[in-house]
Structures are given as structure tokens and as C-alpha cells.
N, C-alpha and C positions, 0 to 999 in steps of 0.2 A: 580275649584278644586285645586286653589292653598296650598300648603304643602299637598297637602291629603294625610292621612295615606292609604286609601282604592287605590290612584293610587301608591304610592311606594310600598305597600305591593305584589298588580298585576306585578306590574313593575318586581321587584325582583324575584316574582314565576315563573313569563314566561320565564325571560334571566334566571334561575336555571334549567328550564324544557330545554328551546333550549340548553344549555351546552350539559344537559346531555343524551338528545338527539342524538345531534351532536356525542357524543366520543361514545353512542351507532351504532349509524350508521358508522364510523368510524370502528371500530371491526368488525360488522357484512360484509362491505365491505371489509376489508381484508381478512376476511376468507373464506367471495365468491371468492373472488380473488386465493385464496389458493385450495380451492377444484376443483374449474374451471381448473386452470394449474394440480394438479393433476387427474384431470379424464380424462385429454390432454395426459398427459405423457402415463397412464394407457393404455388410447386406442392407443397410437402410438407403447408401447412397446410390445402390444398385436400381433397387427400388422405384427414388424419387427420379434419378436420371428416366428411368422407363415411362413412368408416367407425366416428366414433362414433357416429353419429346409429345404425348399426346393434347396437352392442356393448350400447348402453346399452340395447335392447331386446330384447336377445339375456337370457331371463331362463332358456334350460331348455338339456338337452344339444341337443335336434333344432334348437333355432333358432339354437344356433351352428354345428352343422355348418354353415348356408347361410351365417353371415358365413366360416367357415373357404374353403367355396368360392366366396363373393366377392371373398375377398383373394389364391386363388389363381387366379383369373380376370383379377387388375387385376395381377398380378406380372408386367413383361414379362418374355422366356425371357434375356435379356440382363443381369436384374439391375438396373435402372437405376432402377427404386423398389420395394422393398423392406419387407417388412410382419414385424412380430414381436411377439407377444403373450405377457407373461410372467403365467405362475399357477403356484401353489403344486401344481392339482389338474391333473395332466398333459394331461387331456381340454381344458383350456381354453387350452392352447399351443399355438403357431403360430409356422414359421417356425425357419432352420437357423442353424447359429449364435449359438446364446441366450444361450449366456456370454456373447459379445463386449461382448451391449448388457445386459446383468444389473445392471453396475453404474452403470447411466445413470441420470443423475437426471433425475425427471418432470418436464419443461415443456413448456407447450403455446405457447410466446409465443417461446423461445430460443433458436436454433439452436446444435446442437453437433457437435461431428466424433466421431464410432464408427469403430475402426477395425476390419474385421474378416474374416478370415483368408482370404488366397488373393486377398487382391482388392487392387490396387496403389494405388489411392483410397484414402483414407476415404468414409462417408457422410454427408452433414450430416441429422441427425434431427430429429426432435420427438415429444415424447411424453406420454401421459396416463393419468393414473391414474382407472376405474373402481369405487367400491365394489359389496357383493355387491348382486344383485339377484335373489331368487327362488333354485333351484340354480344359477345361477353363483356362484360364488368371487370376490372380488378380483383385476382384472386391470390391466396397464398393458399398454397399445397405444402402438408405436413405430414411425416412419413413416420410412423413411429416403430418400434420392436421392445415387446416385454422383453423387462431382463428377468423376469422370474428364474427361465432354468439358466441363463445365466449365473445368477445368486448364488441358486439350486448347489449349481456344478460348483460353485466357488467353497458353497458351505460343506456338501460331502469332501472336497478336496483339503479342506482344513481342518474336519476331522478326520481323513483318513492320515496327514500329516500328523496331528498329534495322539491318534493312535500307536500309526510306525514309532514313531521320537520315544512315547513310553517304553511301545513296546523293546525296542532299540535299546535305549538307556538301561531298561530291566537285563537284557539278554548277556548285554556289556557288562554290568555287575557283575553277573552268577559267571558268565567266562572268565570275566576279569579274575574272577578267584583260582580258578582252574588254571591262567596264564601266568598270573605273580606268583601261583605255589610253584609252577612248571619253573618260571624265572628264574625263583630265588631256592629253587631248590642245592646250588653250587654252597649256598650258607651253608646249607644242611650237611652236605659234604666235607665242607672245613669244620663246620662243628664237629663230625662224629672222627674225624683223621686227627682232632686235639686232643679230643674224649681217647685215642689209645696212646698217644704219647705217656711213655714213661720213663724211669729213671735207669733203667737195665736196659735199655738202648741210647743210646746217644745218639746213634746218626739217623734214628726215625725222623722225617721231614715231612712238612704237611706238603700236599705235590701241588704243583703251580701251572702242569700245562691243562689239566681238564678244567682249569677253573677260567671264568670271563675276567677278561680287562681290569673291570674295577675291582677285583679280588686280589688280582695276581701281585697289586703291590703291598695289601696289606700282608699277605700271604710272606711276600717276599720279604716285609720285615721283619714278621713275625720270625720265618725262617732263619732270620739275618741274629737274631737273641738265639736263638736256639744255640745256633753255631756259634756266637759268645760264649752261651752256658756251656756248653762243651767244650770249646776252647780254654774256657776259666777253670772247667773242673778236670782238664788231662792235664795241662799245665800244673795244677794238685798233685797230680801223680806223676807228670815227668813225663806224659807219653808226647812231647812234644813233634815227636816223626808225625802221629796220626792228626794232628791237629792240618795239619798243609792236607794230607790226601782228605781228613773229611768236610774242609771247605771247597775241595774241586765238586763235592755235590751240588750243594745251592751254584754252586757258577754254573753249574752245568744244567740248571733248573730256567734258571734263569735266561737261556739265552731261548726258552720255548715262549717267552711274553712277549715276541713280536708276533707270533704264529698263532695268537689269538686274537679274536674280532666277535662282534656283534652286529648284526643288522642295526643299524642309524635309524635310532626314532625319528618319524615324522611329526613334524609342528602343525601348527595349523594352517599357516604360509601355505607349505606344502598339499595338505588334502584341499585346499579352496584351489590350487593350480590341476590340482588330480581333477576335480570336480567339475570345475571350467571346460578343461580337458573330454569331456564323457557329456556334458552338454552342448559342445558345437557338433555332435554325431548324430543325437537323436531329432535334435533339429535338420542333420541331412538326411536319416532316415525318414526324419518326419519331411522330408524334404522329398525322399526317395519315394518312400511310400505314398506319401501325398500325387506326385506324378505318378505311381504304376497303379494311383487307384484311378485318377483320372486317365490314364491311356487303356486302362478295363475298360474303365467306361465307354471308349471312344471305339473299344473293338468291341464292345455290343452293340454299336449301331447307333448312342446315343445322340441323338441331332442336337445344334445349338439352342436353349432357351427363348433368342427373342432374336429373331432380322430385323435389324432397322435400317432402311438407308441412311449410310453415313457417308462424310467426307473422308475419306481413306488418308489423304496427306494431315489431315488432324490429330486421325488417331496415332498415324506414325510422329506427330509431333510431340506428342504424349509418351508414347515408348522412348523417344529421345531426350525429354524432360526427365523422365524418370530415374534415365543413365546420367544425367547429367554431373554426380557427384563423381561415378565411376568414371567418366571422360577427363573430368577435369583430372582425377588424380593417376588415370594413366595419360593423360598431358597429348590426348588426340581430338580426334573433333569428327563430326558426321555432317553431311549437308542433305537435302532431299530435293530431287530433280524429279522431273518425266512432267507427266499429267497430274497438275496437281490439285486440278480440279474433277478428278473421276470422284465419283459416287458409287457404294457398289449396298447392297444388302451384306449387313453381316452382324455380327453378336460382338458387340466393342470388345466389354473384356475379354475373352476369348481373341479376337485377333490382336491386339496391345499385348497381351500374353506372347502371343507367337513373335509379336515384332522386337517384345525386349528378348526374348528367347538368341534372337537371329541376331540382333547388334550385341547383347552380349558375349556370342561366336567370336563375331567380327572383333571385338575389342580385346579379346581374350589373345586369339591368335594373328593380331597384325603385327606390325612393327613398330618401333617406338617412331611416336611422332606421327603415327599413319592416319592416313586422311580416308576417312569411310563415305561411302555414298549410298543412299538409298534411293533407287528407282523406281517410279509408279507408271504402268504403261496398264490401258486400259480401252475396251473396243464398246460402251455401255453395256454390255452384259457378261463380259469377264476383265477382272482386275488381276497384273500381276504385281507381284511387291519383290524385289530384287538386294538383297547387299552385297556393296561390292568391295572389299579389302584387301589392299594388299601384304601378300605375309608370303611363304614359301608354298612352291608348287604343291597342290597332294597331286601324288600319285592318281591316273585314271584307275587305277585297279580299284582303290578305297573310293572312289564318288561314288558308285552304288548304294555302296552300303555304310554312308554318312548317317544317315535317318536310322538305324536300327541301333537297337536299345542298348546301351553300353558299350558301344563302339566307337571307337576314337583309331584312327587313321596312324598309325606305328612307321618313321616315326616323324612324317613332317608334320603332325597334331601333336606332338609330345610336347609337354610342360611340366611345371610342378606339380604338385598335388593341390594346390590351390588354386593352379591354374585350370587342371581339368575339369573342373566341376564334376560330377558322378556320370555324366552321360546320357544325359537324358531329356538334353535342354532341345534337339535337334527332332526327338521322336516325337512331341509333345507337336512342336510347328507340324510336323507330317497331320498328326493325328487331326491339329484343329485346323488344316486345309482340305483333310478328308470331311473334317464336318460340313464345312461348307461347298462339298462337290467339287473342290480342288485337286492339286497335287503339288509335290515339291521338286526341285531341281538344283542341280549342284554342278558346276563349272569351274574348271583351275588350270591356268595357263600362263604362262611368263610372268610367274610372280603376282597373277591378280585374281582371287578366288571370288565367284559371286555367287549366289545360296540364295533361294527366294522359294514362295509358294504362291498360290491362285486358290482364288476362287471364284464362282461363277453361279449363275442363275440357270445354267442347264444342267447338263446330266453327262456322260459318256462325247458328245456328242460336241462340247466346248474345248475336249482335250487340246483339237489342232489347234485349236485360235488360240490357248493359253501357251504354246509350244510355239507357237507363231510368233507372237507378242514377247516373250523373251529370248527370242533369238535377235530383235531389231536393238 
């Protein structure tokens, strides 16, 4: 196969495919790499938030013991998160290994790696520093999470990467031969259509419509000599009449080389726009699926992880912070009114979940320029949480069935497809107001739609207060 066009053609398509291969896997391993450390951070800050909320009330020796034994309650037996408490007054330390994290410095915001002894990870931390309170001492609380199977997952994922990439680039080859020979089989055509040219025919022509594009002009010239040589040699003989009728052939060959085309190689430009393309999907699936495994969960019954009494206008200040990029750049604004100082039990992330859920609605489907409001009304033992936007009436028919699953209100909810989101941002708030012995509500009238849920410390029996409370 010396100069073979059919092996440099493979050659080049394989090392084009391994490239771009490689800088795909490249990306997609940073962004593992990225979500890995932020689902690290996420659960460590989850964590440390839980157990300050107890440290900071922990004001005498007996009320620490019970944080002592809730942090050795929340230690799996495997090491995999990790709690350490430094104090100068021995009674107020927690956790083995205290040198390793002694010289870590407090941040509640920063993740850092501790390495610490016997253990082939490090841990990515975070930590906070306490002043005194009562008899406690100053302490700083450090929350740590093996990246082991984080690693783990990083290291099979960059062998399974450059397994596929071999195995890919090998597959590419041996195809690649089978597609250049398929390709360039049109050579082999023109070869063997010259291989019967002869001298007792004259007007044999090699044909021009079954051959591709870039054939059809060599072809055509070749044809174009041909029709000389014939012309040179009746001209010999005088048959100058046949010379005109056997050049309307090539003319007439000729006019089939628009009517031929080729599928338009893609570049690499192109497969990195395909690829981008096929990756904002499985991030909505992983989007999708992420929500219908948490709304399984929520219809097994699963109750929230941890009630704490919090300030409800905080957390809602949070969900509004969060949107913060998204307001500015659709150029609206939210304010919070009501009772802004109700307290209710609840599971933060999980309700900041539900409240970017509902402003997200709200900013999706207002008006430009629209002014949103979130309202807190509260009796001490039930909170309702309310948005109110203005945007076009829905239909009473569609308020029912707002909260069910892929359902979107036809057509005064109708948007683009970037506007809709997948539909599931509405069942998710149902779901996590049921956690909390809640429910949801949906109201649309002269142009002003308000959408909120509740929760509450009773049972069945809170419904009218909550029903009560967002009717005022």
C-alpha cells in the first residue's frame, strides 16, 4: 500500500477523530472534576451549617455533651465525613487526630485538603470559628469528606475515557478502511471505464454523471482530449459531419455535473458545536432525572432530613440572592414583604430549593420590567410563602393542575423552549410543602398571578389556617 491514498485518507481521519476525542474527554473530565468538588463542598457545608446551628447553643458542659454525641452519631464507621472540634479547654474537643487540622485555617466559604494520618486521601474541609458563649470556651468546628471515592470515581472515569478513545481510534481505522475503499471506489470506476477505451471506438466516453464532484472535472477533461483525439483523427479522414454530432456527447455529459453533490465533511468547529449541542441535554436530563428521582422520593413518603427553626425571610433572601444574576439580566427586581420575622421549622435546603423554584416561575413568566413580590404571612405554627407576578391571566381551568408533572398552562405559560424549562420546577415546590405537612396554591386574576406553598407544625388539621392566611 505504498502512497495509498485509501491508507493516508484513514490515517488522517483516525488522528482527526483521536484529537478530537481527546479535548472531548479533556472537558468532560474537568467538569467531572468540577461537579465532584462541588457536590464535596455542598455536602460538607451542609454538614457544618447543621452542626453550628447546635455549637452556637451549646452554652454549658451538659449541652455539649449532646452536640459531642451528635457528631458521633453523624460519623459514618467508614470515616467518610468527619467532625473535629478544637479548644484550648479539653472538655470542648472532639474528634482524633487534632494535630493534623490544628493548623487549618477558618473558612466557612473555602474548601481545603487536610491530610491526615493513616488515611491515603486527604479530606476537603471547612471550618468555623465560634466565640465564647456562657461556659464554653472558644472553639472552631471542622467538617471534613474523604475524597477517596471521589478520586476513586475520577480515576475509573479516566480509564474508562481512555479506553473508549483507544478503543474509538482502533474502530475508526478498521472502518476508516472499509469507508475510503466505499469512497474511493468512483477511482476504480474511472480506472476500469479507461482500461476499455479503444481505438475501434471513438465515441466511447468515460461517464461523468455516476462519478462525485471532484472526479467529474478530471473526467471532463480527460473526456475533452478524447473528443480532440477524435476530432484530430476524422478530420484524417474527412468525416468532418461526425465530428459536430460526436461532441454534442461530452456536452451533453456535461450538463449532469451540477446534479452531483457529496455530503459536506465536518471539521472540528463543527463536531465541538454537535457536542456542546448533546451536552446541555444530559445535564437537563440529568436535570430531569435528578427531579423525578427526588419527587420518587417524595412520593415514598420521604420526610425532610433535619427541621430546624429558621427565619423564613432569610432563607427567602437566599433564594433571592441566588437569582440575583438572573434578575439583573432579565432587568426585574423582587422585594419581600409580610411578616418578616416569622420562624417556622423547616429543612433550609429544601425550602430555598422550593423558593428559587417559584421566583424562577415568576421571572420566567412575567413581563419585562416586572416587579415581583414575595409575601410571608404567618400564625406561629403555620408559614405561608406567596409570589406574586405580574404576567397574563392563566386560565382557571389550568390552576389545578399547575403542580403536575410536565404540565405547562397552553397557551398563556407558553414560551420558548428555553423559557419553559422541562416542567418540573412547580411539582418539586408541591412535593417539598408536602414534606413539610404543607400544600400549594395558585391564583391568577387581572393580570397578577400569585403561586406560593405552606408549611406547618400540624397535620390535616392546619389546612384552614394555611387557607386562611393566604386569602388576607
Amino acid at each position: 500500500m505504498k502512497n495509498s491514498i485509501t491508507r493516508r485518507l484513514v490515517t488522517l481521519f483516525t488522528l482527526t477523530t483521536l484529537v478530537v476525542i481527546v479535548l472531548i474527554s479533556f472537558v468532560l473530565n474537568h467538569l467531572l472534576k468540577q461537579q465532584l468538588i462541588e457536590y464535596q463542598r455542598h455536602q460538607v457545608d451542609a454538614a457544618l451549617h447543621d452542626r453550628a446551628y447546635q455549637i452556637e447553643r451549646a452554652d454549658a458542659a451538659d449541652r455539649w455533651e449532646r452536640v459531642d454525641r451528635k457528631m458521633e452519631t453523624l460519623t459514618p464507621s467508614d470515616g467518610g465525613m468527619r467532625y473535629w472540634v478544637l479548644s484550648d479547654d479539653p472538655r470542648y474537643r472532639y474528634g482524633t487526630d487534632l494535630a493534623a487540622v490544628a493548623g487549618h485555617e477558618a473558612t466557612a466559604t473555602q474548601l481545603s485538603l487536610v491530610t491526615v494520618p493513616g488515611r491515603a486521601y486527604p479530606y476537603h474541609v471547612l471550618s468555623q470559628h465560634f466565640e465564647a458563649n456562657g461556659e464554653r470556651p472558644p472553639v472552631t468546628l471542622v467538617v471534613g469528606i474523604d475524597t477517596r471515592p471521589y478520586a476513586e470515581a475520577r480515576r475509573v472515569f479516566l480509564i474508562a475515557l481512555i479506553v473508549l478513545s483507544v478503543t474509538a481510534a482502533a474502530a475508526m481505522y478498521a472502518l476508516g478502511h472499509f469507508v475510503a475503499r466505499l469512497g474511493l471506489q468512483p477511482l476504480q470506476q474511472l480506472s476500469d471505464q479507461a482500461g476499455k477505451l479503444n481505438a475501434t471506438n471513438l465515441a466511447q466516453r468515460l461517464l461523468i454523471s455516476p462519478l462525485p464532484e471532484e472526479l467529474a472535472g478530471v473526467t471532463g477533461a480527460f473526456n475533452g482530449a478524447l473528443d480532440r483525439l477524435e476530432t484530430a483523427y476524422l478530420q484524417l479522414e474527412a468525416f468532418n459531419a461526425d465530428v459536430a454530432h460526436e461532441l454534442r456527447t461530452p456536452l451533453a455529459n456535461l450538463i449532469g455535473l451540477t446534479q452531483v453533490a457529496l455530503a459536506k465533511p465536518r471539521n472540528a468547529a463543527d463536531l465541538t458545536e454537535f457536542m456542546q449541542s448533546n451536552l446541555e441535554e444530559l445535564e437537563r436530563l440529568r436535570s430531569i432525572i435528578n427531579d423525578m428521582l427526588f419527587l420518587a422520593r417524595a412520593d415514598r413518603g420521604e420526610a425532610p432530613p433535619t427541621l430546624v427553626d429558621t427565619s423564613v425571610a432569610d432563607e427567602v433572601n437566599k433564594a433571592v440572592e441566588f437569582l440575583e444574576f438572573t434578575l439583573d439580566e432579565a432587568g426585574k427586581s423582587i422585594t419581600v414583604e409580610g411578616d418578616l420575622a416569622t420562624r417556622a421549622p423547616l429543612d433550609a435546603p429544601l425550602f430555598r430549593r422550593a423558593m428559587v423554584n417559584l421566583l424562577d416561575n415568576a421571572i420566567r413568566y412575567s413581563g419585562e420590567q416586572a416587579h415581583v413580590r414575595v409575601r410571608i404571612a404567618g400564625d406561629g405554627r403555620s408559614v405561608v410563602v406567596e409570589v406574586i407576578n405580574p404576567g397574563l391571566t392563566i386560565d382557571p381551568v389550568h390552576l389545578p393542575r399547575l403542580f403536575d408533572r410536565f404540565y405547562r398552562a397552553d397557551p398563556s405559560r407558553q414560551g420558548s423552549e428555553e423559557q419553559k424549562g422541562h416542567g418540573l420546577g412547580l411539582s418539586i415546590v408541591k412535593a417539598i410543602a408536602q414534606m413539610h405537612r404543607g400544600a400549594v396554591f395558585a391564583r391568577s386574576a387581572d393580570g397578577v398571578t400569585t403561586i406560593g406553598f405552606s408549611a406547618t407544625q400540624g397535620r390535616n388539621d392546619g389546612r384552614d389556617r394555611i387557607e386562611n392566611i393566604a386569602k388576607i
